[in-house]
C-alpha positions in Angstrom: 0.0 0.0 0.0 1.6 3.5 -1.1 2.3 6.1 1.8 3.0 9.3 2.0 4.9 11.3 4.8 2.8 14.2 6.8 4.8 16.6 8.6 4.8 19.6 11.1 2.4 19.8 14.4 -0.6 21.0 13.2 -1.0 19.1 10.0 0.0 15.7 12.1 -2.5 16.8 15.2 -5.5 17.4 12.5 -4.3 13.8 11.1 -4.5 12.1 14.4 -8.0 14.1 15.4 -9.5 13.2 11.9 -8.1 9.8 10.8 -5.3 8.3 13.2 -6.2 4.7 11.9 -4.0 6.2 8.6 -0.7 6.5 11.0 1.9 3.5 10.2 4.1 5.4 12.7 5.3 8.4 14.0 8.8 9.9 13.8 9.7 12.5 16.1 12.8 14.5 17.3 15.4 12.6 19.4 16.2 15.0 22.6 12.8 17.1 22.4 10.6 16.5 25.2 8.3 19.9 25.5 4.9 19.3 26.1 3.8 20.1 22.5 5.6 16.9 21.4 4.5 14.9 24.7 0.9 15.0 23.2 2.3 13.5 19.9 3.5 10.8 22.6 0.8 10.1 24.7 -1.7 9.7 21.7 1.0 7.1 20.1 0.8 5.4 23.1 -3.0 5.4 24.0 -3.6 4.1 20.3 -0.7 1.8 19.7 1.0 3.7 17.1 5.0 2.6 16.9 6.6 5.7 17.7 10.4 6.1 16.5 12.9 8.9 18.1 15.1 10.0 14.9 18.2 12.8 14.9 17.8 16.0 12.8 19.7 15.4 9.8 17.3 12.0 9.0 14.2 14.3 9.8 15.5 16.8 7.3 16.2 13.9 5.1 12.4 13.2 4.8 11.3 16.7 4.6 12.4 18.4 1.2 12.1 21.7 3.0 13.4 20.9 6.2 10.8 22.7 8.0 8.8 19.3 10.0 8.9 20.9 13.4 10.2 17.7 14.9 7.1 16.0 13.7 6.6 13.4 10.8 3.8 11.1 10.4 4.3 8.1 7.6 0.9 7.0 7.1 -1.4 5.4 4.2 -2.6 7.9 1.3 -6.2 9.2 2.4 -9.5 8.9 0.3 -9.2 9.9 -3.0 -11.3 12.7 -4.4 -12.9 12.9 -7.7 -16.0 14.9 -9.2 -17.9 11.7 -8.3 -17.2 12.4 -4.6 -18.1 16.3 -5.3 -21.5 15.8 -6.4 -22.0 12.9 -3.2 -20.5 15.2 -0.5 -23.7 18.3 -2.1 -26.3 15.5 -1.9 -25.7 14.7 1.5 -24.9 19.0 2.8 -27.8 19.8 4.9 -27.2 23.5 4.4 -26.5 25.2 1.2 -23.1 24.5 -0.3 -20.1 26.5 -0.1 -17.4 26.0 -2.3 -14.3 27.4 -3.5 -12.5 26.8 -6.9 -8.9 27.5 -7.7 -8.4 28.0 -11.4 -5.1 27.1 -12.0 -3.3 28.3 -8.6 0.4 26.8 -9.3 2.2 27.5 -6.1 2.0 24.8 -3.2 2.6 28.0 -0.6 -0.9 29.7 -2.3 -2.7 26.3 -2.4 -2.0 25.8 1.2 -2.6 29.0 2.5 -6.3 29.1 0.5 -7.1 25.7 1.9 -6.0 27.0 5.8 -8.6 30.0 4.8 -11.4 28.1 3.3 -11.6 25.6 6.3 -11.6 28.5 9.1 -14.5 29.7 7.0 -16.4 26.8 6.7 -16.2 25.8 3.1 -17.5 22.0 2.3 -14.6 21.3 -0.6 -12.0 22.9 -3.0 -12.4 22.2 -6.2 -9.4 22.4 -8.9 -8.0 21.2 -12.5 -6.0 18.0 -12.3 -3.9 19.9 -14.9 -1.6 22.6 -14.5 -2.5 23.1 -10.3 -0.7 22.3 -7.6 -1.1 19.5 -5.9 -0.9 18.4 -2.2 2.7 18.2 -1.3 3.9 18.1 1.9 4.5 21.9 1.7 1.2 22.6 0.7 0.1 20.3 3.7 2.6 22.2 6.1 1.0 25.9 4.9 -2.1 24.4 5.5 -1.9 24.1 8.9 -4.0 20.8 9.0 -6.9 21.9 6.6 -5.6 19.7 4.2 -6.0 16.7 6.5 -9.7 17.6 7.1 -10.9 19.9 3.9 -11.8 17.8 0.5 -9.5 19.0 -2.6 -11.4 17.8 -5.7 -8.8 17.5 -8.6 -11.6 17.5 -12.1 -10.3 16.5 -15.3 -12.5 19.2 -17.1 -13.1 22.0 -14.9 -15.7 24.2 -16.9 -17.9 20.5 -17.3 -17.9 20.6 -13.5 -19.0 23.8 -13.2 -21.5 24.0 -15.4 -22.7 20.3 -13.5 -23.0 22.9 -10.2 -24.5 25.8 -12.0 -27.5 22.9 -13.1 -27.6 22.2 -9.7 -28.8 25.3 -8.8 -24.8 26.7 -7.3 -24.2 30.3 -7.9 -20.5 30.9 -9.4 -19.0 34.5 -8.2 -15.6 34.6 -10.1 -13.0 37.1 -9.2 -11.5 39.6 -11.4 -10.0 42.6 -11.2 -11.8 44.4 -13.6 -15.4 43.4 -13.1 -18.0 46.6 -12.4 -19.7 44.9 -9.2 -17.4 44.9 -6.1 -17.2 42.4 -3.5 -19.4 43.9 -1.1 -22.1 44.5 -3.5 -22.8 41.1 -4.5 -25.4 38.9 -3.0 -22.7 35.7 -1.5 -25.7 33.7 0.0 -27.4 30.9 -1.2 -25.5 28.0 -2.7 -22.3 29.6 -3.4 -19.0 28.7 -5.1 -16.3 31.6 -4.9 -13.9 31.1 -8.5 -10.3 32.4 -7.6 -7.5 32.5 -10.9 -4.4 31.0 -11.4 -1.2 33.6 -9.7 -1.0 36.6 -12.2 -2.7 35.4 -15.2 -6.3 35.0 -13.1 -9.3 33.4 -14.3 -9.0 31.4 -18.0 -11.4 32.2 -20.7 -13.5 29.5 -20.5 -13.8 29.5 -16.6 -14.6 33.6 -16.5 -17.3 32.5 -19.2 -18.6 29.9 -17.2 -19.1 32.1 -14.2 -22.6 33.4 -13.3 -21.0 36.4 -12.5 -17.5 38.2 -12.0 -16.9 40.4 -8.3 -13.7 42.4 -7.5 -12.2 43.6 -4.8 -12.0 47.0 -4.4 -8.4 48.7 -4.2 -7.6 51.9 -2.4 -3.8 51.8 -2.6 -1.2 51.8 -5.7 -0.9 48.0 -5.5 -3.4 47.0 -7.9 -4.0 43.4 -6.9 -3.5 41.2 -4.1 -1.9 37.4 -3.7 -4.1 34.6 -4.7 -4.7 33.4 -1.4 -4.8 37.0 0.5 -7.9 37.8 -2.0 -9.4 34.1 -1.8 -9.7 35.0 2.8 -10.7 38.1 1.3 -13.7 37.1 -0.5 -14.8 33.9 1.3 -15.0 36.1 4.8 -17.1 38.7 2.8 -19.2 35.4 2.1 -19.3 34.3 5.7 -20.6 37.6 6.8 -23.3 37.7 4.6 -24.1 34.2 5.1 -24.6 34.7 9.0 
């Protein structure tokens, strides 16, 4: 059975919290004893989890950026997501569905950070191409903070298809872009809801802006005239939350 390798303390907590039966063991720091890493020890124990002490340098063997925080989980690859699972997850929402799609975002550090912000808001899944997107490294998982472990990422082979399958089922697309007339804060976010973010400086593709029920920006006072991908997706999906309380 393939693994992969989960790493840093709050992605391997929200691991242990969601699905610890996925945990072939746990590799921690040899000489760090705080009580941050003491919970990582006690839960090990308490389920029966082999627990290994390792040195530095074999830690930042594992880790291509070095940056585990003494933490790193080998465990089995989770459930795989496809637009099959998408359309499942809606049938079974008991509220409307909130959703967030990244067009195209290519940088692990952007895909994690939007995932950490769409799980503190509330979102039910992220949806994304298969092609040309990144994917769930163990950076993205680190930036994450542990959304990644508990937050569905929907890769779809044919992303406008899928949207127009959610716009049939009766989900509103708002698609950012910097030059659309109606500003965040005019736009009605309620309902059933999926907020389109584009790919890092190239935005939204043709097809996907075309797609889109309509297009919101944010509005800029300063000189900068745009904002990182994942600074404008807590933008907009916070605007949502509000109006959806």
């Amino acid at each position: 059975m393939k693994t992969e390798l989960i790493y840093g303390l709050h992605s391997v907590q929200a691991l242990l919290k969601s699905a610890p039966q996925r945990i072939r063991k746990l590799m921690l720091l040899n000489g760090r004893d705080d009580q941050k890493l003491q919970k990582f020890v006690s839960f090990a124990e308490r389920e029966e989890i082999p627990l290994e002490r390792w040195s530095r340098a074999k830690l930042d063997g594992l880790v291509a950026d070095g940056n585990h925080q003494g933490v790193v989980a080998e465990c089995e690859r989770g459930e795989l997501h496809d637009e099959a699972f998408l359309f499942a997850l809606l049938e079974r929402l008991e509220q409307p569905p909130f959703l967030l799609v990244l067009d195209g975002v290519t940088d692990p550090h952007n895909l994690g950070a939007c995932l950490r912000s769409a799980e503190a808001a509330g979102v039910h899944a992220v949806i994304v191409p298969k092609d040309n997107s990144a994917s769930l490294t163990g950076v993205a998982r680190k930036v994450a903070c542990g959304a990644a472990e508990v937050l569905p990422l929907i890769p779809v082979t044919n992303l406008a298809r899928t949207l127009n399958k959610l716009r049939d089922q009766g989900v509103w697309l708002q698609g950012a872009a910097g030059e659309a007339t109606i500003d965040l804060y005019q736009a009605d976010l309620k309902g059933p809801l999926g907020i389109v973010m584009g790919a890092e400086g190239d935005g939204l593709r043709r097809l996907t802006r075309e797609t889109c029920d309509g297009l919101i920006s944010i509005p800029m006072a300063g000189e900068v005239s745009s904002l990182n991908v994942s600074v404008a997706t807590g933008v907009c999906l916070f605007e949502a939350v509000r109006q959806r309380r």
